[in-house]
C-alpha positions in Angstrom: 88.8 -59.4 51.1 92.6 -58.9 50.0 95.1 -61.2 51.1 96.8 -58.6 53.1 94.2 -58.5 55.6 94.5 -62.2 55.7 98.1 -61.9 55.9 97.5 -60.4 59.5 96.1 -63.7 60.9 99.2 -65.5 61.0 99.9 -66.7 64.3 96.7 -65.7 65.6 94.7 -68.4 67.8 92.0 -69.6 69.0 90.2 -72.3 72.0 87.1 -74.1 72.6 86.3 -76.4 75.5 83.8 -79.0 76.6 82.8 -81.1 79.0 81.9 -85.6 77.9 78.6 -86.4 78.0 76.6 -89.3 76.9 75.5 -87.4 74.2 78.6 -86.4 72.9 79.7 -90.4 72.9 80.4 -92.6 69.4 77.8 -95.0 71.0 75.6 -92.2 70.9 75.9 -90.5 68.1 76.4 -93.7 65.8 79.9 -93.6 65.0 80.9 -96.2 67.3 79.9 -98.6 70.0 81.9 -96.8 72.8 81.0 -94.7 75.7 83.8 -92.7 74.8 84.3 -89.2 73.5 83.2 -89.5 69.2 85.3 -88.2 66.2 83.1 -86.8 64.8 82.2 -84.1 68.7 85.9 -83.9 68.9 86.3 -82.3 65.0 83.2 -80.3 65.8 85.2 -79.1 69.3 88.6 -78.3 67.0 86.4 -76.4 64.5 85.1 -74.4 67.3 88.2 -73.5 68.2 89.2 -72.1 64.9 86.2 -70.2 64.8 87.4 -68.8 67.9 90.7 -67.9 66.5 89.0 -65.6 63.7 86.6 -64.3 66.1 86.5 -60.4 65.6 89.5 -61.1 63.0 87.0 -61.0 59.6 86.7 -57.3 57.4 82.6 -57.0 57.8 80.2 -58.9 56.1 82.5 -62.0 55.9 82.6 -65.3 57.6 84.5 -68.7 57.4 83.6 -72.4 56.3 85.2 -75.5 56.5 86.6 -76.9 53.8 89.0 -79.8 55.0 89.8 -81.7 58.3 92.5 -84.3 58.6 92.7 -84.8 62.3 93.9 -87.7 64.2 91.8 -88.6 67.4 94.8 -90.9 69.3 93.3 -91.4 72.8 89.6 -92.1 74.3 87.9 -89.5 76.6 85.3 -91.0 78.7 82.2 -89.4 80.0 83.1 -86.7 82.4 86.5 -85.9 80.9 87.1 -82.1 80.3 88.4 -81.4 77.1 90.3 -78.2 75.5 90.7 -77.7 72.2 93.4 -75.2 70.4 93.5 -73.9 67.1 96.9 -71.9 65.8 96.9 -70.0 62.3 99.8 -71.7 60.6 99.1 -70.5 56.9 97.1 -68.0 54.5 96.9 -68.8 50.8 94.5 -66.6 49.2 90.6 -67.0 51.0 92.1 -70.7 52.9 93.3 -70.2 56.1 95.0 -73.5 57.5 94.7 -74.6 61.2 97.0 -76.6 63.2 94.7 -77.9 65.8 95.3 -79.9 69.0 92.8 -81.6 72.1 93.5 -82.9 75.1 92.0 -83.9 77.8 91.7 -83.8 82.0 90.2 -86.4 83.7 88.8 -86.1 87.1 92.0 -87.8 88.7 93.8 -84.4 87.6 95.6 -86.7 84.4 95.9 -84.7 81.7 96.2 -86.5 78.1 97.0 -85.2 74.8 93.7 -86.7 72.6 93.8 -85.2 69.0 95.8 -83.7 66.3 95.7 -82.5 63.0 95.3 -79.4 60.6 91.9 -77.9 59.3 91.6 -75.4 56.6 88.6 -72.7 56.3 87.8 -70.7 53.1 87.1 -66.9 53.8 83.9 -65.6 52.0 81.1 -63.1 52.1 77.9 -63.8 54.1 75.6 -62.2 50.8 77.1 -63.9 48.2 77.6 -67.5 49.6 75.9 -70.1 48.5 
């Protein structure tokens, strides 16, 4: 894939969304001893979101991986919360494609809370020869 056809993803974006439950909670999944939303669900939730923002964007045959996350997860999410995820293209550098990502969340009061940010990065490659 040439750069230039990466160069077209600037700016390009992406969403994910989910709802808590107790299986998608740091007590739960090991990380923590919280009912509360876990880092490691809400990085999955971000990368799903930048998935989303190269859905359909890709030349054929070719997909993306992740290859670094530095996210900041600043607020808890209890069961039940709603959370959005969104994903903007900030930067192409050759096959990496950098993400800044944001979550947030809306509880069932109607408050709406900003929960994560960060960056990830995905490497562009082709499905055949990946490995």
């Amino acid at each position: 894939m040439t750069n230039s056809l990466l160069d077209n993803l600037l700016n390009a974006h992406g969403d994910a969304t989910m709802t808590v439950t107790p299986a998608d909670t740091a007590e739960w999944m090991g990380s923590g001893e919280v009912p509360f939303l876990a880092t490691p669900r809400l990085i999955a939730l971000l990368e799903a979101a930048t998935c989303a923002a190269l859905a359909g964007r890709l030349a054929p045959g070719h997909t993306s991986v992740g290859t670094r996350v530095e996210v900041d997860h600043i607020a808890a999410s209890p069961i039940g919360a709603k959370v959005h995820a969104h994903a903007e293209i900030i930067d192409v550098v050759g096959n990496r494609v950098s993400f800044a990502v944001s979550a947030s969340h809306t509880l069932a009061s109607g408050q709406a809370k900003r929960i994560g940010v960060g960056t990830v990065t995905r490497a562009v490659v082709d499905r055949e020869s990946f490995c």
